[in-house]
C-alpha positions as CSV (number, residue, x, y, z in Angstrom):
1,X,-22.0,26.4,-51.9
2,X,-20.1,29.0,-54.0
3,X,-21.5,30.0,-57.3
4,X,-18.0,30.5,-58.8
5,X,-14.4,27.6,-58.0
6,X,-12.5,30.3,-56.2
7,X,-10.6,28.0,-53.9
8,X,-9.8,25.8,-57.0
9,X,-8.9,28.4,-58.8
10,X,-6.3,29.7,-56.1
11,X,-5.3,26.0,-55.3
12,X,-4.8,25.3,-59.1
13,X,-3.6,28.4,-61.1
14,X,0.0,27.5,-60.1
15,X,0.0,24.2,-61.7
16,X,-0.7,26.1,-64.9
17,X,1.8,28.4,-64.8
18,X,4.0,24.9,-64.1
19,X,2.6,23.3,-67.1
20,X,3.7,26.7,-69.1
21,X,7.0,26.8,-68.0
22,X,7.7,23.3,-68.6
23,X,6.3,23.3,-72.0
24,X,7.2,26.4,-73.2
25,X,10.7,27.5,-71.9
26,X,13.5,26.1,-73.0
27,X,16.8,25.3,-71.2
28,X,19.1,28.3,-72.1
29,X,19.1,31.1,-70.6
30,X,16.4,32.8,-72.3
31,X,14.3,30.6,-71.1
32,X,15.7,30.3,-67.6
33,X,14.3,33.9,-67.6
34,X,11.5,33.6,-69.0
35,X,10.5,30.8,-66.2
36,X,11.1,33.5,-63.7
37,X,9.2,36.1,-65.6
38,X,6.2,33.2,-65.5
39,X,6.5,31.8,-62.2
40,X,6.5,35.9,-61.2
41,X,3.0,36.4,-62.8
42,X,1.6,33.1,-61.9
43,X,2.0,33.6,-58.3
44,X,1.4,37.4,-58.3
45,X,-2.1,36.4,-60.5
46,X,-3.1,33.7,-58.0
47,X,-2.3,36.4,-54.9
48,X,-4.1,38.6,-56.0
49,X,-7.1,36.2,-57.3
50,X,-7.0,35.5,-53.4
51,X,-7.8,38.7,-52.1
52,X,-11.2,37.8,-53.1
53,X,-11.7,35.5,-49.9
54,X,-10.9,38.0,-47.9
55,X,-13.2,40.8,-49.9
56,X,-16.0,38.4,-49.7
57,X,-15.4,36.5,-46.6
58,X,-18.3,36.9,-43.8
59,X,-17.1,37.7,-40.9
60,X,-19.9,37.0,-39.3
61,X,-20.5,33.8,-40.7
62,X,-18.9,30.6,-37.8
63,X,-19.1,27.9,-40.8
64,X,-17.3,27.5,-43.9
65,X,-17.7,29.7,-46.9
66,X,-16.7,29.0,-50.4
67,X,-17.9,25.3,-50.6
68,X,-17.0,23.4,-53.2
69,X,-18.0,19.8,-53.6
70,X,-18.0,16.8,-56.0
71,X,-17.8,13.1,-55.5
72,X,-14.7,11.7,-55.9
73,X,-14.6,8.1,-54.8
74,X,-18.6,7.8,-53.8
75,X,-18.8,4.5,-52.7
76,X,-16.3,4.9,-49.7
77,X,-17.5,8.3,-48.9
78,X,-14.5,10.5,-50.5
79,X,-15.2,13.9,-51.8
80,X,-13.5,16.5,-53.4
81,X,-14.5,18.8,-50.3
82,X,-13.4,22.4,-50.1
83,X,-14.1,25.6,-48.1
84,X,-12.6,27.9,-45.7
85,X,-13.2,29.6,-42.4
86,X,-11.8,32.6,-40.2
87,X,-9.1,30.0,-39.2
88,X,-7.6,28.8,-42.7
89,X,-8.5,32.1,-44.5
90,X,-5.6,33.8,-43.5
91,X,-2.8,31.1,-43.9
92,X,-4.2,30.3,-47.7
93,X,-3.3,34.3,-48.2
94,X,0.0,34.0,-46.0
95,X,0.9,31.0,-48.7
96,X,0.1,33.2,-51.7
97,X,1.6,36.1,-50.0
98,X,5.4,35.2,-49.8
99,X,5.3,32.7,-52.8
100,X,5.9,36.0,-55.2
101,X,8.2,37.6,-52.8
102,X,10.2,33.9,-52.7
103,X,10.3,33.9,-56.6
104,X,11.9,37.2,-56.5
105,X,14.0,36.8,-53.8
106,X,15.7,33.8,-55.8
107,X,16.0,35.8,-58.8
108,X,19.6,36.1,-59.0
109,X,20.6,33.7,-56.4
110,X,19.2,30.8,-58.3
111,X,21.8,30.0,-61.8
112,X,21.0,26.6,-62.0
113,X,18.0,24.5,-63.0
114,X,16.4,27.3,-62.9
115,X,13.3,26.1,-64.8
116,X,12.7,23.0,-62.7
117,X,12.9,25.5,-59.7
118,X,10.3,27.8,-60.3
119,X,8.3,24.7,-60.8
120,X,9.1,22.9,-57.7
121,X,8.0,26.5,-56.0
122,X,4.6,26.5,-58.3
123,X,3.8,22.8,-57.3
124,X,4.7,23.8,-53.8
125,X,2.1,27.2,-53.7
126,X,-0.9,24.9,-55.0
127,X,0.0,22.1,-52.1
128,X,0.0,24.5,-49.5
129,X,-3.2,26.4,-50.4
130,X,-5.0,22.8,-51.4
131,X,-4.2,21.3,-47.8
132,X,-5.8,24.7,-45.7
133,X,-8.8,24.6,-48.0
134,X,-9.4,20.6,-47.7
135,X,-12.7,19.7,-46.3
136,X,-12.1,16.2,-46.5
137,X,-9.5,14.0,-45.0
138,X,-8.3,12.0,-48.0
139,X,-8.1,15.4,-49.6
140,X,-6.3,17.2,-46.9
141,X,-3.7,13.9,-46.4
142,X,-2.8,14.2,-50.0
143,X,-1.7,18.0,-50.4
144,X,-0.5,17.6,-46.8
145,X,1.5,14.9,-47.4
146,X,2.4,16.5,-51.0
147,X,4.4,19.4,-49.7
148,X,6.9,17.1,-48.9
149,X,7.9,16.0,-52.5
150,X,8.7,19.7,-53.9
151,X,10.3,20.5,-50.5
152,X,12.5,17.9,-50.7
153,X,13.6,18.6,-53.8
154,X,14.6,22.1,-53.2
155,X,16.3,21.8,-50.0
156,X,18.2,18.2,-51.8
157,X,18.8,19.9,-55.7
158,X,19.7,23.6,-54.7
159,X,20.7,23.7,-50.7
160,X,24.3,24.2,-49.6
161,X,27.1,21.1,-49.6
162,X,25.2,19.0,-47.1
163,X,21.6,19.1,-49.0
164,X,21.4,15.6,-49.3
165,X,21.5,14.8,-45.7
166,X,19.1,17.1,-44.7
167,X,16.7,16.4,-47.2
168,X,16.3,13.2,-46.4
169,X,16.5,14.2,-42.6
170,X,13.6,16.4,-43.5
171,X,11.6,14.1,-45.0
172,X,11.8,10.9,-43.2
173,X,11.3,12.7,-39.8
174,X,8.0,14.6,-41.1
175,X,6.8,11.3,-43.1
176,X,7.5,8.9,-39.8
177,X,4.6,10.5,-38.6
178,X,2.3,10.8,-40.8
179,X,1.8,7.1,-41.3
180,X,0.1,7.4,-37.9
181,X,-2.4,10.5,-39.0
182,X,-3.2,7.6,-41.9
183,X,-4.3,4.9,-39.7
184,X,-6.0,7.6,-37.7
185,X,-8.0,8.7,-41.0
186,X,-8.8,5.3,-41.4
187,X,-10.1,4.6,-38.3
188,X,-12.2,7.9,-38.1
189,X,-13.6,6.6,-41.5
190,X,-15.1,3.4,-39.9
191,X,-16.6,5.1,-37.0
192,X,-18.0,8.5,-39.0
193,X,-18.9,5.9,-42.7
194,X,-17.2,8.9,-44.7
195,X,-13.7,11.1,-44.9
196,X,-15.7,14.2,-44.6
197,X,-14.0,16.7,-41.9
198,X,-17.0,18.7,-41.2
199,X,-19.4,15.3,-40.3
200,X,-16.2,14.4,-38.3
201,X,-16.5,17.6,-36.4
202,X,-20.4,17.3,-35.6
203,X,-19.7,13.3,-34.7
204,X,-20.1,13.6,-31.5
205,X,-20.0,9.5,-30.6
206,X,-16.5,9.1,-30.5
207,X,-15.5,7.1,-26.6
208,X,-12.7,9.0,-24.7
209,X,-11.0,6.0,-25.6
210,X,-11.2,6.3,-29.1
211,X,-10.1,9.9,-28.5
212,X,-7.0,8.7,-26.7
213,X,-5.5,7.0,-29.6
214,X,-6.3,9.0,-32.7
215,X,-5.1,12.0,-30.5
216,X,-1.9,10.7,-30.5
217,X,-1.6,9.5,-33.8
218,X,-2.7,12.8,-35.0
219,X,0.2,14.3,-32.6
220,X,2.9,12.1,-34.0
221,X,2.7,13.8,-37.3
222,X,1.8,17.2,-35.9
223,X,4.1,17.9,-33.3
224,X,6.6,17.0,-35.9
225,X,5.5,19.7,-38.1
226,X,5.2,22.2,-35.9
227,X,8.1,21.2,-35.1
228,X,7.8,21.1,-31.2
229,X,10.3,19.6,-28.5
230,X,12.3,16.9,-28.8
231,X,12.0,16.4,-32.6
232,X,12.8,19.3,-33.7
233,X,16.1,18.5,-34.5
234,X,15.2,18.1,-38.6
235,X,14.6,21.9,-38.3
236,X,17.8,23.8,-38.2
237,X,19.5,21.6,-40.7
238,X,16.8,21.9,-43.2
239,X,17.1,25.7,-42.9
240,X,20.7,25.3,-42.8
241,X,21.0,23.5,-46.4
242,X,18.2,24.7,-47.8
243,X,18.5,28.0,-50.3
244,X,17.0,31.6,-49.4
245,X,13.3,31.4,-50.7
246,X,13.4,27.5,-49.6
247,X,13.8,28.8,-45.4
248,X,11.2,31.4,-46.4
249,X,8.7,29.5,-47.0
250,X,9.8,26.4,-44.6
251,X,9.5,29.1,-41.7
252,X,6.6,31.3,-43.0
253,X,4.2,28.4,-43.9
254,X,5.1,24.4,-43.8
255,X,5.7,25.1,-39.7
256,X,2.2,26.3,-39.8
257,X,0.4,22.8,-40.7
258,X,0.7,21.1,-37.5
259,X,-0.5,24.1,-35.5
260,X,-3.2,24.5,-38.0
261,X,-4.1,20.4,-37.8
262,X,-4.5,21.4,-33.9
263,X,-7.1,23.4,-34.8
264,X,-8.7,21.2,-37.3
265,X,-8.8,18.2,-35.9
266,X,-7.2,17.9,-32.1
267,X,-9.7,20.0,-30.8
268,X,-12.9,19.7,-32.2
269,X,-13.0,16.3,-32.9
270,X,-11.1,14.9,-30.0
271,X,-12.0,17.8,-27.4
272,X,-11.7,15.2,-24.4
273,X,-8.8,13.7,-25.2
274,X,-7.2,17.1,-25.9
275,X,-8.6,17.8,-22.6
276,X,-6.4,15.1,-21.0
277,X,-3.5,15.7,-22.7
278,X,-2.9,19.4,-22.4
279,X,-0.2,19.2,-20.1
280,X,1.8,16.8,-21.7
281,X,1.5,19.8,-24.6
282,X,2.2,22.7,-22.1
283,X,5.5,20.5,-20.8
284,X,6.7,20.3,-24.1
285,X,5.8,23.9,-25.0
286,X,7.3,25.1,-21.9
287,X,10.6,23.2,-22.5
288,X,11.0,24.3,-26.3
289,X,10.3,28.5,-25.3
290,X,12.9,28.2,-22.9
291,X,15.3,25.7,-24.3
292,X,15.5,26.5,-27.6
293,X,16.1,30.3,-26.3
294,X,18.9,29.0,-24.9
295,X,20.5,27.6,-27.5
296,X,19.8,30.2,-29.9
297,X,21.8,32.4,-27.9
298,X,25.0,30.2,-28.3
299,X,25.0,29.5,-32.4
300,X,27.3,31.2,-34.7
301,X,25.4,30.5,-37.9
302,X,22.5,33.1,-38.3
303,X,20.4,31.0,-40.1
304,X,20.4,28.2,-37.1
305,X,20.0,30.8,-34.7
306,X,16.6,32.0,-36.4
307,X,15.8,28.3,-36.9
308,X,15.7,28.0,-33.0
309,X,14.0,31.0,-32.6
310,X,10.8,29.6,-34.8
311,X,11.1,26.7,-32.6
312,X,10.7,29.0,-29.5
313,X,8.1,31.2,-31.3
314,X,6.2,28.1,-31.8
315,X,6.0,26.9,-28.7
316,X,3.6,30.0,-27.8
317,X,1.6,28.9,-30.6
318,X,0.9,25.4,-29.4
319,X,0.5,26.9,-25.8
320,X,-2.1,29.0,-27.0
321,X,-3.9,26.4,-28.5
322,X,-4.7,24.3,-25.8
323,X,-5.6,26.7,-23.2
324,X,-8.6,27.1,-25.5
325,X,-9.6,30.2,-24.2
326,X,-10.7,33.3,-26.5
327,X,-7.3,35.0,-26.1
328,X,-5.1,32.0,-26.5
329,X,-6.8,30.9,-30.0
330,X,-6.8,34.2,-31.4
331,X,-3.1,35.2,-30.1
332,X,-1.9,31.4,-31.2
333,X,-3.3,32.1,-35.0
334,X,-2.2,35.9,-34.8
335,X,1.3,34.3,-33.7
336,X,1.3,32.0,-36.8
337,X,0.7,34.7,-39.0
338,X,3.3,37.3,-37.4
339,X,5.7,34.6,-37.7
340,X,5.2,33.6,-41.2
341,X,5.6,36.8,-42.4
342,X,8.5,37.7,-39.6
343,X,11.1,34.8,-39.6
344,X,10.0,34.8,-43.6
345,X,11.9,38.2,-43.6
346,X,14.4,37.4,-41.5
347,X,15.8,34.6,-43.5
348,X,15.6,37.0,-46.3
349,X,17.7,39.7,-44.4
350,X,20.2,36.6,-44.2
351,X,19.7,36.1,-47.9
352,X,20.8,39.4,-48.8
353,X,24.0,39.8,-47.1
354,X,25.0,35.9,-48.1
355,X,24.4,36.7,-51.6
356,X,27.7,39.1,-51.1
357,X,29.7,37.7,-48.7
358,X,28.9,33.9,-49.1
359,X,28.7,33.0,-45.6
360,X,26.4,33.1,-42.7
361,X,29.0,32.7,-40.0
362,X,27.8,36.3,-37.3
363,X,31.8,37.1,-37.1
364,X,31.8,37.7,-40.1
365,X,30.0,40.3,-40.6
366,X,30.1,43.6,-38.2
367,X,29.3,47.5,-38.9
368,X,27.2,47.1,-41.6
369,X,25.3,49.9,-40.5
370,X,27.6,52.1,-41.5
371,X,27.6,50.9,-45.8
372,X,24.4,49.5,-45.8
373,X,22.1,51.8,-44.2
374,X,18.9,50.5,-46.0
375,X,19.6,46.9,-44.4
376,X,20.4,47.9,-41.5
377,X,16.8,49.9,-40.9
378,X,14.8,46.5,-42.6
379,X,16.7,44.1,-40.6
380,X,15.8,45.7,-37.4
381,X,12.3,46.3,-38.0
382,X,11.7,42.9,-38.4
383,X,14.6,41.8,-35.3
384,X,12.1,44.5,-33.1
385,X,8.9,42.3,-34.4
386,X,10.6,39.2,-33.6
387,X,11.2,40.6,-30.1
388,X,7.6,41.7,-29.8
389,X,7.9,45.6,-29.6
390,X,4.8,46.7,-29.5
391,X,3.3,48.6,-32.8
392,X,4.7,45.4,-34.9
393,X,3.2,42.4,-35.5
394,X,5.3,39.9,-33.2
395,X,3.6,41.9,-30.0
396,X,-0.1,41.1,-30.8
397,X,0.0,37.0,-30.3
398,X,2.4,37.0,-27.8
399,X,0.7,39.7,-25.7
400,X,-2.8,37.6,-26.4
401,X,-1.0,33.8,-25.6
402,X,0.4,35.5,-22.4
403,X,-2.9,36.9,-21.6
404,X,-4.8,33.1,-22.6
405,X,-2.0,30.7,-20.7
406,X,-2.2,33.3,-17.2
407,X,-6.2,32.6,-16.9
408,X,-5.8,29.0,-17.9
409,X,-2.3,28.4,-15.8
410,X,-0.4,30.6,-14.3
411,X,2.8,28.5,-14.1
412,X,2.4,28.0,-18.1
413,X,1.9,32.0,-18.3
414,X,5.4,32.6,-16.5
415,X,7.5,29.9,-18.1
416,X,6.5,31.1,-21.4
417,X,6.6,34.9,-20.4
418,X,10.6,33.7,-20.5
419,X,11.0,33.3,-23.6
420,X,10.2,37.0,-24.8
421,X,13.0,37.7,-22.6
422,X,15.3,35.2,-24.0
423,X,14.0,36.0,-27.2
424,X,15.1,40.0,-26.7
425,X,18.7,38.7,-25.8
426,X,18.9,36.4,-28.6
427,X,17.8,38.6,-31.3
428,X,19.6,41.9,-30.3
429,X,23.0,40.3,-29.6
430,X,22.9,38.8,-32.9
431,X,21.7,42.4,-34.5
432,X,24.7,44.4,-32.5
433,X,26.9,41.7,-33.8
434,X,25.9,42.0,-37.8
435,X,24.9,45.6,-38.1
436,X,26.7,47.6,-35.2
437,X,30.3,48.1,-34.5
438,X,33.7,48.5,-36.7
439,X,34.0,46.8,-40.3
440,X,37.5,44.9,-39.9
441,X,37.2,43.3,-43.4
442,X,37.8,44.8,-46.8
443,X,34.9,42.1,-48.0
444,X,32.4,43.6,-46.1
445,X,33.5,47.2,-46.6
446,X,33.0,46.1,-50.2
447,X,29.4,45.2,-49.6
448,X,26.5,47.5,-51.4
449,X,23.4,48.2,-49.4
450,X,19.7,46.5,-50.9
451,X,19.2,46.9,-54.5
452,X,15.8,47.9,-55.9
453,X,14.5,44.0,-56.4
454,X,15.2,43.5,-52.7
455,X,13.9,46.6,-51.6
456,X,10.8,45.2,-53.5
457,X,10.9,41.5,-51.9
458,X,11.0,43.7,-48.3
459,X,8.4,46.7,-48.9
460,X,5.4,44.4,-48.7
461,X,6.7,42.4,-45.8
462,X,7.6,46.2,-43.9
463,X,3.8,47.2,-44.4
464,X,1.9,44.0,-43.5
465,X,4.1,43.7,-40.2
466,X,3.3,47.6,-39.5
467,X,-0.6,46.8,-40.5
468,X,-0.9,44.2,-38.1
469,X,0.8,45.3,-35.6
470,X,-0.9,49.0,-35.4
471,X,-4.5,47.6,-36.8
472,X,-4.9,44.0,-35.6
473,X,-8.7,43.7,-35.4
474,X,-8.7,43.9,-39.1
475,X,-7.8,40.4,-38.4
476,X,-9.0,39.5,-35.2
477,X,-12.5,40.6,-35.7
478,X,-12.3,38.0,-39.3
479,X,-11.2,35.0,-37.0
480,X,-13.5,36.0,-34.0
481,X,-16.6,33.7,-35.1
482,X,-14.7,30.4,-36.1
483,X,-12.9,30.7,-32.9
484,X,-15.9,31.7,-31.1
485,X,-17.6,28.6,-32.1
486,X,-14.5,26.1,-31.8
487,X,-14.1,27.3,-28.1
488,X,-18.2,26.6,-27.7
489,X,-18.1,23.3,-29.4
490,X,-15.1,22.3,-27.2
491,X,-16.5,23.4,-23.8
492,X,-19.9,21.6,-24.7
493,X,-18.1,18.7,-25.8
494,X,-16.1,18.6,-22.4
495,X,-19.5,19.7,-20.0
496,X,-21.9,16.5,-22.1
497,X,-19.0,13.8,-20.9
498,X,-18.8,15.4,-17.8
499,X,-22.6,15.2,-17.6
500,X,-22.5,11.9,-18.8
501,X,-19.6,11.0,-16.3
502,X,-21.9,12.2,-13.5
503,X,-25.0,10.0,-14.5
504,X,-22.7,7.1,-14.6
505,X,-22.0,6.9,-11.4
């Protein structure tokens, strides 16, 4: 257990900052500013209050670290449960990691409401880091579930003209499922006699059958999360309609919870019935890489295009999931991360130039290279990372999924190995179409290159997409002995019912 509340004092610290703006700014513009100015320190306080975990953090250590625990609900077995491994770690940083840079990125782009805002993106930041730290699964359904409320009300209050539609689009698709993951909590709870996620993990009693079902409720509100092939179709219009730092952190986190709840839960508590189902996931995987590629290639709004795009990027994530293998684990979290920091920026590169021109339409826009040099060089470091140029971050998980899908199947491996080309063609045409070539229009000769706040926002992101792409073990070598024992638990989950199987017969 943890001498000192660290992960409630990451999870919580936004809500105070909340509580301060609510209380204490008033609704003029003096204190529309001084709810950015707070919101700006809270979330730059709590990031930094994060670094801790990883300062502290064990590598060496396979369990969790931080524990926190106190009964909640004692007679039906619900705790307040909280801890982290080498898996969550980094996603609780990636959540307090762009939650500053989306406050500053909305600085000027948000006029209205601005005070409700910066608490919808507070509430939002304490949701996120609450559901990776959750140790128990009335705890972890609550923030997971949670993130939909403030989500909802940015994309619905300050997205473009058809907000309310996608909102709702939004949340009904990624609630549908979840009512599934419920009944699936409830049943583990009468088989375990408690909602603790770690005694789930060492249950090892659970009948393939069992298995079967919860596997697939679990995967109804997963998949939909992620999101993965065929309902993925929320996706594009909630990044559509929804403002700059609202696709920031759609992309860079909130995709991330149903790959995460993979890790969590589809595989070490339901190892055989992930077992069986793998192909079904490597289908569907398969299909979105390829197809969603394709249909990147053919929009004409640059925030649907890189909408498609995570869909493709996350297909290699869920890929490299379930050939749990070393390689694929480790490149499928690397992925996650590269992404969230990646399609985070990209959104952000669209941000900038729709803050000028007002629209995201790619002809449009043409030879901004040549009065917006600063852009230009930003936007295609992070278009080269999304491609997976080696050096940048984007190369790592690919190259590591690749490597994990060929010794698990080598038909997955070459499907998938498509994408990165699809991905190349997708990202550079729409890079030559925005940054190279002659300006036509007097509106976007007009345009000025990055100002100092966004130069700001896009330092950091520059740096950490550098750092892991040059220096990767520095988070590899973190992950390497949660992974290490997931794998092990899973392969001697899958060789007992084999054993078992044989002595059957």
């Amino acid at each position: 257990m943890s001498s000192w509340p660290i992960l409630s004092l990451v999870t919580f610290l936004p809500l105070v900052g909340a509580a301060w703006i609510l209380v204490v700014c008033r609704e003029d513009e003096t204190g529309a500013n001084n709810a950015r100015h707070a919101a700006l320190w809270t979330s730059l306080i709590t990031f930094i209050v994060s670094l801790a975990l990883w300062a502290k953090f064990d590598p060496r250590a396979a369990g969790f670290q931080f524990e926190e625990r106190l009964e909640w609900v004692p007679a039906y077995g619900i705790s307040y449960h909280m801890g982290i491994d080498g898996i969550s770690m980094f996603f609780v940083l990636l959540s307090t990691f762009l939650t500053p840079l989306c406050v500053l990125a909305s600085w000027t782009a948000i006029e209205k409401r601005v005070r409700e805002y910066m608490v919808a993106f507070l509430v939002l930041e304490t949701l996120m880091v609450g559901m990776f730290c959750a140790l128990d699964f009335v705890v972890f359904y609550l923030f997971f579930e949670g993130v939909l409320i403030p989500m909802f009300l940015i994309i619905g209050v300050w997205g473009g003209k058809d907000r309310v539609y996608a909102a709702f689009k939004f949340f009904l698709y990624t609630l549908a499922g979840s009512v599934l993951m419920l009944l699936a909590i409830i049943a583990i709870y009468y088989q375990v006699g408690n909602t603790d996620i770690v005694e789930a993990m060492n249950f090892k009693k659970l009948t393939f059958e069992w298995q079967f079902w919860l596997w697939l409720a679990f995967f109804a509100s997963f998949a939909v999360k992620v999101p993965m092939w065929p309902v993925h179709t929320w996706l594009p219009d909630a990044h559509v309609q929804a403002p700059t730092a609202g696709s920031v952190i759609l992309a860079g986190v909130l995709l991330k919870m149903g790959a995460y709840g993979f890790l969590r839960f589809s595989l070490p508590i339901m190892p055989l019935a992930s077992e069986y189902f793998a192909p079904l996931v490597f289908g569907m995987s398969c299909i979105a890489v390829i197809y969603t590629s394709l249909v990147a290639l053919v929009q004409q709004d640059m925030k649907k295009l890189i909408a498609y795009s995570s869909v493709a990027h996350m297909g290699f994530v869920t890929i490299g999931i379930f050939v749990v293998n070393v390689q694929g684990v480790q490149g499928a979290i690397f992925q996650m991360l590269s992404h969230g920091v990646v399609s985070a920026a990209l959104f952000l590169c669209v941000g900038v130039v729709y803050d000028r021109l007002h629209t995201r339409e790619i002809a449009d826009y043409g030879g901004l290279a040549d009065n917006m040099p600063r852009y230009a060089l930003v936007f295609m470091v992070f278009t080269m990372a999304s491609v997976g140029l080696p050096g940048l971050s984007g190369f790592v998980g690919e190259f590591l999924v690749l490597t994990g899908a060929f010794k698990a199947n080598t038909w997955v491996g070459v499907l998938a190995a498509t994408g990165m080309i699809l991905g190349a063609a997708y990202a550079l045409w729409l890079y030559r179409k925005v940054v190279f070539g002659t300006i036509t229009r007097d509106a976007v000769r007009a345009m000025t290159d990055m100002n100092m706040r966004e130069v700001a926002v896009f330092a950091p992101l520059v740096l950490v997409t550098l750092w892991m792409g040059i220096y990767p073990s520095s988070f590899l070598d973190m992950m390497d002995a949660s992974v290490g024992k997931l794998i092990a638990d899973y392969d001697a989950a899958l060789k007992a019912a084999k054993a078992t199987a044989m002595l059957g017969r």
